[in-house]
DRENLUMFI-313260 format. One record per residue (C-alpha): residue in one letter; chain; x, y, z. Coordinates in steps of 0.001 Angstrom, whole numbers, padded with zeros to 6 digits. Layout:
+------+-------+---------+---------+---------+
: rest : kette :      px :      py :      pz :
+------+-------+---------+---------+---------+
:    A :     A :       X :       Y :       Z :
...
+------+-------+---------+---------+---------+
This chain:
+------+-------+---------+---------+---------+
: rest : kette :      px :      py :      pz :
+------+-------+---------+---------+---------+
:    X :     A :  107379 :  034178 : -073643 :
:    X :     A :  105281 :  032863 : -070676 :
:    X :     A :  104394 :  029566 : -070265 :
:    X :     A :  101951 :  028539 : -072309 :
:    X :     A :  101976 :  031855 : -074368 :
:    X :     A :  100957 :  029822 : -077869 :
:    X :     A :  097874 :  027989 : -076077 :
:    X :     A :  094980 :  028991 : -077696 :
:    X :     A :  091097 :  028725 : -076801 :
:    X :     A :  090257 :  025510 : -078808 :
:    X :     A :  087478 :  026232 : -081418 :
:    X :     A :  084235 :  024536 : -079805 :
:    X :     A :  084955 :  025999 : -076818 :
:    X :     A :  085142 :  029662 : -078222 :
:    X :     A :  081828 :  031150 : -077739 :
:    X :     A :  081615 :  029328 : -074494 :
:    X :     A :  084552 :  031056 : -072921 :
:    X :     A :  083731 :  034707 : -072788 :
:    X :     A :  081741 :  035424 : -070382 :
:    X :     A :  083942 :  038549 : -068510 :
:    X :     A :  080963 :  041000 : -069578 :
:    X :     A :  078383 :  039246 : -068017 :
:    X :     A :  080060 :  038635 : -064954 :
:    X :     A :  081127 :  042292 : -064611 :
:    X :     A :  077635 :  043273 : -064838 :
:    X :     A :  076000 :  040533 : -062287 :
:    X :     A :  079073 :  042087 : -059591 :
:    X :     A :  078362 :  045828 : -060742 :
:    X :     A :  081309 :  046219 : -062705 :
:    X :     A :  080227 :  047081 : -066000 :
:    X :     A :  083248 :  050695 : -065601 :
:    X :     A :  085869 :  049156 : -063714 :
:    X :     A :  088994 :  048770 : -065519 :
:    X :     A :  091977 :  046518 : -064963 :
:    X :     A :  095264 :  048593 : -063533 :
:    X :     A :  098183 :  049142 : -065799 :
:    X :     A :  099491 :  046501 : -063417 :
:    X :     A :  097091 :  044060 : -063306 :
:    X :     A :  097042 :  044503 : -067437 :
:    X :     A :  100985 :  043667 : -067089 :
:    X :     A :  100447 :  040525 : -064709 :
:    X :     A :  097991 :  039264 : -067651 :
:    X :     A :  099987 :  040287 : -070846 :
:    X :     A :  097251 :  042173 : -072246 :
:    X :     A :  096780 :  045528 : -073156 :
:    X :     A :  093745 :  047844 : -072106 :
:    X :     A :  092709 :  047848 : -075909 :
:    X :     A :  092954 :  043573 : -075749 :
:    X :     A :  090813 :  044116 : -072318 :
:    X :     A :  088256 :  045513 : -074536 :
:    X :     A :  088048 :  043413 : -076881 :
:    X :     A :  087883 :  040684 : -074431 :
:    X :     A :  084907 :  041897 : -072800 :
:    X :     A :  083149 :  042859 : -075921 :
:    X :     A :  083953 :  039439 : -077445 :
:    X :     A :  085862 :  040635 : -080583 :
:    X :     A :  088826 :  038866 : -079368 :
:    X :     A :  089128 :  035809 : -076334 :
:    X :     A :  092278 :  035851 : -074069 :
:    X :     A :  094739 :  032526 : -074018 :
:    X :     A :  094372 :  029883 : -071827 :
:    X :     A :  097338 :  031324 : -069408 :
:    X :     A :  095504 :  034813 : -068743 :
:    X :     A :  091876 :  032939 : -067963 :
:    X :     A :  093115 :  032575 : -064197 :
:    X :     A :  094973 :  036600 : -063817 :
:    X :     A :  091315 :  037454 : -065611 :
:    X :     A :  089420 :  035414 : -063266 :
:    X :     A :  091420 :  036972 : -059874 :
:    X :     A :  090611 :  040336 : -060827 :
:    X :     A :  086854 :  039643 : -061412 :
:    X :     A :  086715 :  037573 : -058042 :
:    X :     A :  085490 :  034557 : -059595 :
:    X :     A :  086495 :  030935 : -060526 :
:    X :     A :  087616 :  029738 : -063930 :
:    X :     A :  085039 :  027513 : -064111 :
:    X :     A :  082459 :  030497 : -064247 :
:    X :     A :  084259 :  032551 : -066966 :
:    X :     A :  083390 :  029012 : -069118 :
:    X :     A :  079689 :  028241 : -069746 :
:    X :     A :  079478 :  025017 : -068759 :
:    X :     A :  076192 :  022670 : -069600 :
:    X :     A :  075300 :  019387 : -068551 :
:    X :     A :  075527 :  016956 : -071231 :
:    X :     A :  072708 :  014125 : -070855 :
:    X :     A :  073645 :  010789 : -070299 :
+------+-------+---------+---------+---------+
């Protein structure tokens, strides 16, 4: 098992984290598919890929950065993140 296999998305971050659909479509990548390989480097599955980017499922904590490579992006913009008034 890969470090950090059993780290989970905590719960009030959940809806927050997915955002792989709507950053495929602002780059114009609403049909590109991970490769077999790339699927291998993140543990997942083309079926999990799906369900990732149609938010029935959210990927661990350990695939956000193999996710975030292959969309050309930073972690911090696959997680909403809002400014919390002071």
């Amino acid at each position: 098992m890969r470090a950090g296999a059993s780290e989970r998305i905590p719960k009030q971050l959940k809806d927050k984290v997915n955002r792989i659909k709507e950053i495929m479509q602002q780059r114009g990548m609403e049909w590109v598919r991970p490769s077999d390989q790339k699927l291998k480097e993140m543990n997942a599955t083309y079926s999990m890929w799906n369900m990732w980017v149609n938010k029935k499922a959210d990927p661990q904590l350990y695939q956000l950065q193999y996710i975030a490579n292959f969309l050309g992006c930073s972690i911090d913009e696959l997680i909403e993140r809002k400014e919390v008034a002071a």
